[in-house]
N, C-alpha and C positions, 0 to 999 in steps of 0.2 A: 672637483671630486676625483681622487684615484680609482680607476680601472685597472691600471696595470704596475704592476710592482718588478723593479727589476733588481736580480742579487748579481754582484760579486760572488766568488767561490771559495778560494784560499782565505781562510782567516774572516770570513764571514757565514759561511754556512758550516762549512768542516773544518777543525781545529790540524792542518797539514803544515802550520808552517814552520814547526817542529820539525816534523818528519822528513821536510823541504831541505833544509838546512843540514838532517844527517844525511837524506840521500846524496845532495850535492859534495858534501865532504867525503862520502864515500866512494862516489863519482873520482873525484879528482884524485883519490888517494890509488884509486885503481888505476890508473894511468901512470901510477908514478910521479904525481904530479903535487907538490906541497898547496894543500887547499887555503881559502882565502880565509879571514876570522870569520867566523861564525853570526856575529853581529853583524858583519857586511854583506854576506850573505843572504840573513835573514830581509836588513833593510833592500834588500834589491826585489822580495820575493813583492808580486804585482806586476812585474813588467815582464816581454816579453822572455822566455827563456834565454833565445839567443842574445839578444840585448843585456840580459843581466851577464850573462858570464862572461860577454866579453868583455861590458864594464869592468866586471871583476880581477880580470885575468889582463886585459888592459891591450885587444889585440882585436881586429877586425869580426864582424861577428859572423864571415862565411869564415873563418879561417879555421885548418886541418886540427887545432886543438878545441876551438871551442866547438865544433861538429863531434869530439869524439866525446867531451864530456856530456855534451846532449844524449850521445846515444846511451853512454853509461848510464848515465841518470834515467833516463827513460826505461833501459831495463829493470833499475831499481825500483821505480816508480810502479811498472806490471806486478812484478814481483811482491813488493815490499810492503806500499804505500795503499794502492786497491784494494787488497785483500783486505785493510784493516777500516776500510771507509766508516762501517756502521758504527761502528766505537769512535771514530773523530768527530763524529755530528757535531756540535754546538747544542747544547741544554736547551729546550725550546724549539730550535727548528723545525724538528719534525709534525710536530703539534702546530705551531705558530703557520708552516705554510700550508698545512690543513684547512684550519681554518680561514686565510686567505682566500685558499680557490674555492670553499662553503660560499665564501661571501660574492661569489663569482667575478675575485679578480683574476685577469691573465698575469701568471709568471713567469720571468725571463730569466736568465743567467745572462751576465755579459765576462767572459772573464780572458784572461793574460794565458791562460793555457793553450792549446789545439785543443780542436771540439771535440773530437776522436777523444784525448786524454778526459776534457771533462765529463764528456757521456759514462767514456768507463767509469770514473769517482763519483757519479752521481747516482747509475747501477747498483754497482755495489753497494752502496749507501742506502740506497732503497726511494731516493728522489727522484729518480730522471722522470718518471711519468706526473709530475706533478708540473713539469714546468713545460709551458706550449713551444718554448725556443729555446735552444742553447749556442750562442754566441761563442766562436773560439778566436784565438788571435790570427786563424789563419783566411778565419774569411773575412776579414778587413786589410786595407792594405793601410789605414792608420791606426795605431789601437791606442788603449785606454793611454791617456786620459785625452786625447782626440775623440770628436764626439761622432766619430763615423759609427761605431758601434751602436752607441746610441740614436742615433738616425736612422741605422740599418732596424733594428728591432720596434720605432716607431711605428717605423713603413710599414713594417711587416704585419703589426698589427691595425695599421690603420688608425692609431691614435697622434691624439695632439700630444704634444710636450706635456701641457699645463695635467693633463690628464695621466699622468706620469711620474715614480718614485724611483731613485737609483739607491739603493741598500749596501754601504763598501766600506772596508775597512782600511781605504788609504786613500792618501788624496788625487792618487789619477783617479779613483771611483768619482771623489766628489769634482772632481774639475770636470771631466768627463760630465756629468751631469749639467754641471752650471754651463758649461759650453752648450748643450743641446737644450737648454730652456727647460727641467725636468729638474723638481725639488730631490733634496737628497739625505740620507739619514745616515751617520758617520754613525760604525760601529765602533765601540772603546775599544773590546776586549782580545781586536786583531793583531797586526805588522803594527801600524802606525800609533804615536803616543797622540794623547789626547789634545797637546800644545799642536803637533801639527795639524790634526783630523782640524781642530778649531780653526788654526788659520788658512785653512781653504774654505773657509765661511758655509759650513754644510748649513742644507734648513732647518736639521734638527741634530741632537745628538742620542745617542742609547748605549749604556750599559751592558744592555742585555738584547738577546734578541728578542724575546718577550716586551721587553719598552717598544725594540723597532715597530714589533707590529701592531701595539700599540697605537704607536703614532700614525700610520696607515689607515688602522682602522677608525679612525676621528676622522678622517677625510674623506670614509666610504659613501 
């Protein structure tokens, strides 16, 4: 039986990784800096910040440029990307994790952001008070899809694995998951295509996040 449901953020709850992709190109372009394609971009969005851009940019990820597009980005991100939260939601969410905590499960965020970033996008959104924990990249020192995250938000609530659902739109969501003994529900409609989300063998799949909680609630 599921008690506790845990989401991904980017490209599972709020539709940002659109917005990801301009603010980082805008990021880079403000630097004077020719940005990476936009595809490469998007596929890196899941992992940590500093990690993706320095994959990107191809340089260590303390190093003085990939520090300055962080910050760039991160001003665009206040700026730009917050303010529009409640309009990014994903069709369903709002409703779908509703009814979740009616049915009194606890919900978590686990995600690749700082917790600081996702609290603000979850605010604005009008979600943060629905979810008992919010997981950032910075209070693990392994993150997705290492299943330190997911062990930290077990603990925290006191639950077993088994008793446990990870909700993600890429496969460090669902590796992450399968790492920590906690079934998982590849969302379609995020980052990831459907040929990957599958072969990291999630326990379910969903179109929509109406299916996700779906499949949830069959297990309540």
């Amino acid at each position: 039986m599921i008690r506790l449901a845990i989401f991904d953020l980017d490209g599972t709850l709020v539709d940002t990784p659109a917005a990801i992709v301009d603010g980082l190109t805008a990021a880079f372009t403000s630097l004077g800096v020719v940005a990476p394609y936009p595809a490469a971009i998007r596929a890196s969005i899941g992992r940590p910040l500093d990690q993706a851009i320095a994959e990107l940019v191809g340089l260590p990820a303390r190093s003085e440029l990939v520090g300055a597009v962080i910050r760039a980005y991160q001003r665009l991100f206040t700026s730009e990307i917050v303010p529009r939260a409640r309009e990014l939601i994903y069709p369903g969410v709002a409703d779908g994790l509703d009814t979740l905590a009616q049915q009194g499960l606890t919900l978590a965020v686990a995600t690749s952001k700082s917790t600081a970033s996702a609290n603000a996008l979850l605010r604005s959104a009008g979600l943060r008070d629905l979810f008992g924990l919010v997981v950032g990249v910075d209070q693990v020192s392994r993150p997705k899809p290492n299943p330190e995250t997911g062990y930290l938000i077990l603990r925290t609530f006191y639950m077993p694995s088994e008793s446990a659902v990870m909700v993600g739109d890429t496969t460090a969501d669902i590796s992450m998951a399968a790492s920590a003994g906690v079934r998982s529900i590849a969302v379609t409609y995020g980052v990831h295509a459907v040929d990957e989300l599958k072969a990291a063998n999630p326990t379910w799949l969903a179109d929509t996040f109406d299916a996700a909680v779906e499949h949830i609630l069959r297990t309540v």
